[in-house]
C-alpha positions as CSV (number, residue, x, y, z in Angstrom):
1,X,-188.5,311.2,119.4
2,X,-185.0,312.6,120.2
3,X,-183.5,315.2,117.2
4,X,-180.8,312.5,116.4
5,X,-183.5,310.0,115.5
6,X,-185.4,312.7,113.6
7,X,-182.4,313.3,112.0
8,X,-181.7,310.1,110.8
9,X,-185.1,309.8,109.3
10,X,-185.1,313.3,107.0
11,X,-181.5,311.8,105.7
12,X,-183.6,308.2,105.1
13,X,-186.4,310.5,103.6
14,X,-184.0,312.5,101.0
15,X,-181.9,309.2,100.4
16,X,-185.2,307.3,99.2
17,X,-186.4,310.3,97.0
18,X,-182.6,310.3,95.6
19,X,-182.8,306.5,95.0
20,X,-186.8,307.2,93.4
21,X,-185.1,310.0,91.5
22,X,-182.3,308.3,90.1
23,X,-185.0,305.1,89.9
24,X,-187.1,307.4,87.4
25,X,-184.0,308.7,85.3
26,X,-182.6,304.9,84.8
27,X,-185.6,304.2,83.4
28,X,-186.3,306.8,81.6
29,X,-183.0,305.9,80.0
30,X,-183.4,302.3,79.9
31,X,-186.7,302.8,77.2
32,X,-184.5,305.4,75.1
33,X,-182.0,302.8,74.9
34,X,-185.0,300.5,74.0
35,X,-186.3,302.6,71.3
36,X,-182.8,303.5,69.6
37,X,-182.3,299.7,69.4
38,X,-185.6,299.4,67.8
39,X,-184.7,302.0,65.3
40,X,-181.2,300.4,64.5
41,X,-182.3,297.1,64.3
42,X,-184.8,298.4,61.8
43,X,-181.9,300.3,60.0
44,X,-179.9,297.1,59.9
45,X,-182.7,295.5,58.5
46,X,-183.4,297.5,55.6
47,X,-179.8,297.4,55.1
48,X,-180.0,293.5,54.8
49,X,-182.4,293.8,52.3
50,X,-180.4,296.4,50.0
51,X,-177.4,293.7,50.4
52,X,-179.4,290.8,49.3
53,X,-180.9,292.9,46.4
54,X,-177.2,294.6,45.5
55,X,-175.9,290.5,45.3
56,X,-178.9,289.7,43.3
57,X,-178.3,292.5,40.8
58,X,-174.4,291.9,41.3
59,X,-175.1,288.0,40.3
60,X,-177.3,289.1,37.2
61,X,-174.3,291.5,36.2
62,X,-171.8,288.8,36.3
63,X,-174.1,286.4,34.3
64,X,-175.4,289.5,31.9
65,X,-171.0,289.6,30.9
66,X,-170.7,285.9,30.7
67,X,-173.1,285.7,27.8
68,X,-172.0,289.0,26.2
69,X,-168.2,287.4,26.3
70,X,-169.7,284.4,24.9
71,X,-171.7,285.6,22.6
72,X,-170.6,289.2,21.6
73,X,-173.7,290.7,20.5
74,X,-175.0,292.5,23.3
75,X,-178.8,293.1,21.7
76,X,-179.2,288.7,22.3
77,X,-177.0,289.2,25.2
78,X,-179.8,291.8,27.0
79,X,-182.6,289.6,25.8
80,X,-181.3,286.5,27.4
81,X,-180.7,288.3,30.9
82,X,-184.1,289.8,30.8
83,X,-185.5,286.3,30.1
84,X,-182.8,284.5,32.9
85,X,-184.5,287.7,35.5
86,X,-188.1,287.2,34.6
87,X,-187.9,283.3,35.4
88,X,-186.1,283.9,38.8
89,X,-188.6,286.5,39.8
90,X,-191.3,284.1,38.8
91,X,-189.2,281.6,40.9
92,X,-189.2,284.1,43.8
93,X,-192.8,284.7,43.6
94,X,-193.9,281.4,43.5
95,X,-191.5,281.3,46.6
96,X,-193.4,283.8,48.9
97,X,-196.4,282.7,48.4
């Protein structure tokens, strides 16, 4: 073997370990990437949930002042919105099931 061609070899040697190197940090990379995904989709998640609760509370608000402007006396006003949340939970669990 002639020194050019054992030249050209070494540089094909150090290329490939480059290419394994840079190989090994892409993928390294590639499941951080993976995992932060998995935490934000997780984040946006829970964040969905707090939305739908916050417009179920929101919804009970808005019906809790439509009876008090109807009826003005807030003690029968509290005890029909308590009633009104009882039955949809009892909706909602008859739901999941």
């Amino acid at each position: 073997m002639s020194a050019d061609q054992v030249q050209i070899i070494n540089e094909l040697k150090s290329s490939i370990l480059a290419l394994i190197g840079r190989l090994e940090k892409e993928k390294a990379e590639q499941i951080r990437i993976k995992n932060s995904n998995q935490e934000l989709q997780r984040k946006i998640n829970m964040h969905e949930a707090k939305i739908i609760e916050l417009e179920k509370k929101y919804s009970n608000l808005k019906i809790a002042k439509s009876l008090i402007a109807e009826s003005g006396n807030m003690h029968e006003a509290k005890i029909k919105v308590n009633r009104i949340v009882r039955e949809i939970d009892k909706c909602i669990a008859l739901l999941n099931r």
